[in-house]
C-alpha positions in Angstrom: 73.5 74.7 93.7 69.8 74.4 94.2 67.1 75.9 91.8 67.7 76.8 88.2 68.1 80.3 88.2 66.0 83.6 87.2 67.3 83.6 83.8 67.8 86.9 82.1 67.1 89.9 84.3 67.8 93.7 83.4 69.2 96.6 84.9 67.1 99.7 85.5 68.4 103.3 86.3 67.2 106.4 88.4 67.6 109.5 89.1 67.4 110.3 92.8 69.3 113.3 93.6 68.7 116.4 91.6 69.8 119.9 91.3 66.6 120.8 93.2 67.3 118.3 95.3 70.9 117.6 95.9 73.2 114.7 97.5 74.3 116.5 101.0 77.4 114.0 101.8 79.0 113.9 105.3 81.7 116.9 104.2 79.1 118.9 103.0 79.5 118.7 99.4 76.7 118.8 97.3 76.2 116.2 94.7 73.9 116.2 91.4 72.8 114.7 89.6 72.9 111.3 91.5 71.7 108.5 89.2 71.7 104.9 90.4 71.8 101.5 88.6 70.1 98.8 90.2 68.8 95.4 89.4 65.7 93.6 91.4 64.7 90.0 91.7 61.4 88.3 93.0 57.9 90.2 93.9 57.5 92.8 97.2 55.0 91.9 99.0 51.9 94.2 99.5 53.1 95.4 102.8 56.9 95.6 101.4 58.1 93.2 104.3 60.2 90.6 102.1 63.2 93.3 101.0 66.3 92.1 101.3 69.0 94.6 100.4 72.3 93.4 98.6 75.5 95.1 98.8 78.7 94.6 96.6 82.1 94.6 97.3 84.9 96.6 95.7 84.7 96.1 92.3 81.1 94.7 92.6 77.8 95.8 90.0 74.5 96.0 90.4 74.5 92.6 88.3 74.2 90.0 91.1 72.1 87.2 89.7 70.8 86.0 86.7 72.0 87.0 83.3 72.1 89.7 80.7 71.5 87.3 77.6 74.3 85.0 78.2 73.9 82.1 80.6 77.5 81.4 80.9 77.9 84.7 82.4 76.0 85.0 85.3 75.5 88.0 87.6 78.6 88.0 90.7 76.4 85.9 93.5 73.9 84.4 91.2 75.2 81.1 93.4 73.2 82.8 96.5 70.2 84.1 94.7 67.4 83.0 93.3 64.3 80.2 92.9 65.5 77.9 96.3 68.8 79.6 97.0 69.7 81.2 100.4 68.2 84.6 98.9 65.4 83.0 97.8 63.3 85.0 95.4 60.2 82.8 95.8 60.0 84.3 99.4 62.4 87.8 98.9 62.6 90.5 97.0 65.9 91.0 96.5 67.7 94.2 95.3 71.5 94.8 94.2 72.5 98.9 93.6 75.6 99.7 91.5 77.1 101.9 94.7 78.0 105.6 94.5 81.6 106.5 93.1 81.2 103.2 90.8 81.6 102.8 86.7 78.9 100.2 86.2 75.7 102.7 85.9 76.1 105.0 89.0 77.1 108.4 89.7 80.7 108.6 90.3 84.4 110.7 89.2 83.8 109.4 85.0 80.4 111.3 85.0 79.8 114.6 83.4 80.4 117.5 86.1 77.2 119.4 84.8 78.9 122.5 86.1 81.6 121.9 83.3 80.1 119.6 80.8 83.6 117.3 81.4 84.4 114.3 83.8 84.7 114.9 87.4 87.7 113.1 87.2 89.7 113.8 90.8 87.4 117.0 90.8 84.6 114.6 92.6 84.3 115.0 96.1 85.3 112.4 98.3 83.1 110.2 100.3 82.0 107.7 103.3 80.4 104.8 103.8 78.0 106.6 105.4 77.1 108.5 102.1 76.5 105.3 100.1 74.2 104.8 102.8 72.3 107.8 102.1 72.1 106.8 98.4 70.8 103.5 99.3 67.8 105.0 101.7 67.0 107.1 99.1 66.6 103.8 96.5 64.5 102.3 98.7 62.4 105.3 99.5 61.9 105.3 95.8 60.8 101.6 95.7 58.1 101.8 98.6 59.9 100.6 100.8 60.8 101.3 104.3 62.7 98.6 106.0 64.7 95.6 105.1 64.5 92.4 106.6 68.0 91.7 106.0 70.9 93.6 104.2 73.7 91.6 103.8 77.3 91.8 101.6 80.4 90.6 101.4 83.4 92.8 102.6 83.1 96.3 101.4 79.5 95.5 100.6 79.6 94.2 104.9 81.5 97.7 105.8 78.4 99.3 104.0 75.2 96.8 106.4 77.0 97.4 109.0 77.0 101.4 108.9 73.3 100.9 108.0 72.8 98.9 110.9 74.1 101.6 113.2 72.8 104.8 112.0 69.4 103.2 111.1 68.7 100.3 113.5 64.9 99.9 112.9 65.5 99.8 109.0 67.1 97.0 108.9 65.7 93.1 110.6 69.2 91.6 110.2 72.6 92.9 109.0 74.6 89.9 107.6 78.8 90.9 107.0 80.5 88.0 105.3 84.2 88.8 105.2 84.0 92.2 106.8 85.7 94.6 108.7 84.7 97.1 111.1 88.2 98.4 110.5 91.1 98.1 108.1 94.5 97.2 109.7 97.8 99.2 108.3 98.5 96.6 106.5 95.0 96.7 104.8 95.9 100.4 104.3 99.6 99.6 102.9 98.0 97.5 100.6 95.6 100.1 99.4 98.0 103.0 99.4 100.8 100.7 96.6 97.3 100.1 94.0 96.7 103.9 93.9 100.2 105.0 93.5 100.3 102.2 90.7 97.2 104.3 89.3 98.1 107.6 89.6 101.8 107.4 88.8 101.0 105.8 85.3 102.1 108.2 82.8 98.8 107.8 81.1 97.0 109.0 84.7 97.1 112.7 83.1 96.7 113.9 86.8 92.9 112.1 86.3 92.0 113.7 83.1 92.4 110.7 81.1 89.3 110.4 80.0 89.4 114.0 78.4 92.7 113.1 76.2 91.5 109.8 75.1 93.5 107.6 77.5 93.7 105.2 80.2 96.1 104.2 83.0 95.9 100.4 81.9 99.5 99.6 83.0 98.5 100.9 86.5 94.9 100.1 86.6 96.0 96.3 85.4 98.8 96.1 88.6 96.5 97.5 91.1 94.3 94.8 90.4 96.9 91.8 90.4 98.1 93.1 93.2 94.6 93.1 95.2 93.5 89.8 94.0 97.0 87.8 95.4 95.2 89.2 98.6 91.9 87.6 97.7 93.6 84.3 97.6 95.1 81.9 100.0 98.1 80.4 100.0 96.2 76.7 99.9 93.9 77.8 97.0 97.1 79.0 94.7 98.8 76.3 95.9 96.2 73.9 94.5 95.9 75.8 91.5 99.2 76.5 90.0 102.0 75.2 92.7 104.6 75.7 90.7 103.6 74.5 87.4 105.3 76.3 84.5 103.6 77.3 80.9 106.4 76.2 78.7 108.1 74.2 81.0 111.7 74.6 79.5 115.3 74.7 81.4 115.8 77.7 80.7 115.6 80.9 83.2 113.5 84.1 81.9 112.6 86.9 83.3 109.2 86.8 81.3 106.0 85.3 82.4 106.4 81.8 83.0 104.7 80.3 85.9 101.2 79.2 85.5 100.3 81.6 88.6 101.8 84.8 86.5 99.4 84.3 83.8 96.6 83.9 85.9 97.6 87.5 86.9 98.3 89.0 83.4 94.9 87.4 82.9 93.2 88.8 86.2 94.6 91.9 85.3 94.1 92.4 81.5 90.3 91.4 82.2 89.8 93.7 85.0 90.0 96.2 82.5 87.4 95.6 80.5 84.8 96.0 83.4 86.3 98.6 85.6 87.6 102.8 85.9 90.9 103.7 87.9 88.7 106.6 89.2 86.6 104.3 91.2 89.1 102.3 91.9 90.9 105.1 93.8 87.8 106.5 95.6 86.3 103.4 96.5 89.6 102.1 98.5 89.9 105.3 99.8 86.9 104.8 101.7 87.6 101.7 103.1 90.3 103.2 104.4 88.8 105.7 106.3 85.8 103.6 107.8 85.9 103.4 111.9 82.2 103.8 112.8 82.7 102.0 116.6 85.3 105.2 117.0 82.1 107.6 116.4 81.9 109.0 120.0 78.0 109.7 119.3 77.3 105.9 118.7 75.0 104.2 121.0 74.7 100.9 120.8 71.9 100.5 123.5 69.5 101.6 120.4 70.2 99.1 118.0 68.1 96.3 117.8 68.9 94.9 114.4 70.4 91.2 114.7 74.1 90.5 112.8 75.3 87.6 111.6 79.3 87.8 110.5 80.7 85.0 108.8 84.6 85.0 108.4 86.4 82.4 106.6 89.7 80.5 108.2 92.0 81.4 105.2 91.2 84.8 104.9 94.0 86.4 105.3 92.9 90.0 103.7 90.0 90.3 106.4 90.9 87.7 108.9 88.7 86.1 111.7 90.4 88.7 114.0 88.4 91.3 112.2 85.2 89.7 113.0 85.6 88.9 116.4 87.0 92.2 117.4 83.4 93.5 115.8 81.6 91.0 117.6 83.3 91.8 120.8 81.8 95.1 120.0 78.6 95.0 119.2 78.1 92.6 122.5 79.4 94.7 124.7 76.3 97.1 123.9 73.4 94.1 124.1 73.8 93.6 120.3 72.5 90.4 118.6 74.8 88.5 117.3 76.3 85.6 115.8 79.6 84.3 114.4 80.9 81.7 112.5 84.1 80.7 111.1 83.7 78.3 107.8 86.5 76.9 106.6 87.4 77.2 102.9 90.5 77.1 101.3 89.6 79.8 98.9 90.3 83.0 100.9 89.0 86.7 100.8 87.1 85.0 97.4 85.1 82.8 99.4 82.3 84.6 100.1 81.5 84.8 96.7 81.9 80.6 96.0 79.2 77.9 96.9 80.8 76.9 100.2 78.0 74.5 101.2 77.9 75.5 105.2 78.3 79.3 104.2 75.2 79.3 102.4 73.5 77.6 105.1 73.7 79.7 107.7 73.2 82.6 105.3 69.9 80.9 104.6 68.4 80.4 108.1 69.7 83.8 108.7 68.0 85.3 106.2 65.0 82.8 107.5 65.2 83.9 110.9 65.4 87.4 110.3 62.8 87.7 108.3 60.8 87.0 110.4 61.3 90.5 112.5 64.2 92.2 114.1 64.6 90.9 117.7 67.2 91.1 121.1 68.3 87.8 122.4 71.5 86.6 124.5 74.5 86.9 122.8 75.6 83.9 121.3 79.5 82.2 121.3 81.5 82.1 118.7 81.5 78.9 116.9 83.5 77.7 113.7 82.1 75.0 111.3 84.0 73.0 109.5 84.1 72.5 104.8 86.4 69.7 104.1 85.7 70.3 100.5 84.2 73.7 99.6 83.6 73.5 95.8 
């Protein structure tokens, strides 16, 4: 890792939606309050060209780089920005929103209803991809700031550039999806659908009035996750982390945790709980679900101009290459920019958030190129580059 980091940062809040002024989502339903959480790193230029707009995944934060007073802990892709990184906030001005629906800052189902002075709880209306949009225009409006040169995240945080990208074509230079989807597969769905039933059939759910009583579904909450995060993993990366190594190591059978890999879990799980709501949790996968925006019959592809780049990585088996090249058959097909590589990484779905050494460079030259002004070129072939030894 190159540079030594922006040290402590801070995490500012607004208010950007108000009762005068309400959230209109893509239903209808009208939102407000809206407050957002957001962190920024680096300086805007005086005519705002250097944005670059950073989008987080699932269980993501606003908290992408630096720290907040401990330098062990380290915001979620402080590896990819800062002084000399691929975001590099000598050049960029880089800015990382806690997304609507979330429990890290923003508006979502554990904030007050103002209409009943109680959490939303399943009372908050659902929402698209194309709403956190919305919320994210509205940031940047606040800022000064009209356009990106790049937006780019990792798998939900991809779903979320590439809407962007579609809808608002000369707001954003370059659109970079790392691990994205344009679509989620059944399986993708199945997967989804088993976490929220772990959620809300967990006694302690209280039909999502937890909060109200003093509770929390841990049990479910704690096996949605473990669940999810076998899917972040490859079968080569658990392989070289636990194989089949054993905590005590006796003769004996038990039908308690034993193997290494099962306390990783309880760990994964127990900790997930410390940072994260079941609320968002069900919202937030529920939109992944339901995003399809090549199936909107009023896109036209002939108007966008922004360039992509879409990164996939050859043990992702959660978003597979599949999903990339079907998006970048796509996007071709209408005289869109755009280029695609396959890294290999024997870390899976997690990839995109580890120092894989050709990731980040063609994340940085990306960023580099784009920056540089939103442009139509021949579309390019797909290519795959090659990690023999990613961390």
């Amino acid at each position: 890792m190159t540079g030594a980091g922006l040290g402590r940062v801070h995490t500012q809040r607004v208010v950007l939606f108000s009762r005068a002024d309400p959230l209109v989502l893509e239903s209808g339903a009208r939102l407000a309050p809206v407050e957002v959480a957001y962190e920024t790193y680096g300086t805007l230029d005086n005519d705002a060209g250097n944005a670059v707009f950073v989008l987080h995944a699932l269980t993501g934060d606003a908290h992408a780089a630096g720290h907040h007073g401990d330098p062990d802990r380290p915001g979620w892709w402080d590896n990819l920005i800062g002084p000399r990184r691929p975001l590099d906030t000598e050049r960029f001005f880089v800015i990382c929103p806690n997304l609507l629906g979330g429990c890290q800052g923003t508006t979502g189902p554990t904030s007050i209803d103002p209409e009943t002075g109680r959490p939303y709880g399943l009372s908050f209306p659902l929402f698209t991809v194309r709403d956190l949009t919305r919320v994210h225009r509205r940031l940047l409006a606040h800022l000064g700031i009209r356009r990106v040169a790049v937006a780019i995240g990792g798998s939900l945080g991809g779903m979320q550039a590439l809407q962007w990208a579609l809808d608002h074509p000369r707001e954003v230079g370059g659109a970079a999806l790392i691990c994205a989807t344009a679509r989620l597969t059944a399986q993708n769905i199945a997967f989804s659908a088993v976490a929220r039933a772990a959620i809300m059939e967990d006694p302690e759910f209280a039909g999502g009035r937890y909060l109200e009583h003093g509770r929390s579904p841990r049990v479910g909450l704690a096996t949605a996750r473990k669940l999810a995060h076998i899917t972040y993993l490859s079968e080569e990366s658990m392989r070289r982390k636990f194989a089949r190594a054993r905590r005590d190591g006796g003769p004996g059978m038990t039908l308690a945790t034993d193997f290494e890999v099962e306390h990783y879990l309880e760990h994964q799980g127990n900790s997930f709980l410390r940072r994260f709501d079941a609320l968002s949790y069900l919202y937030l996968t529920r939109v992944m679900d339901y995003f399809d925006p090549l199936a909107d019959p009023t896109l036209d592809l002939a108007a966008v101009d922004t360039r992509f780049l879409l990164i996939s990585f050859d043990t992702d088996w959660r978003f597979a290459t599949k999903h990339s090249l079907h998006l970048a058959r796509e996007l071709r097909a209408g005289g869109v920019d755009v280029e695609h590589f396959e890294v290999r990484s024997p870390w899976g779905h997690d990839s995109f958030l580890l120092e894989v050494p050709e990731y980040h460079r063609r994340v940085a030259a990306f960023v580099d190129g784009a920056a540089g002004g939103a442009r139509r070129a021949p579309a390019r072939e797909t290519q795959t580059s090659s990690v023999s030894n990613a961390m």
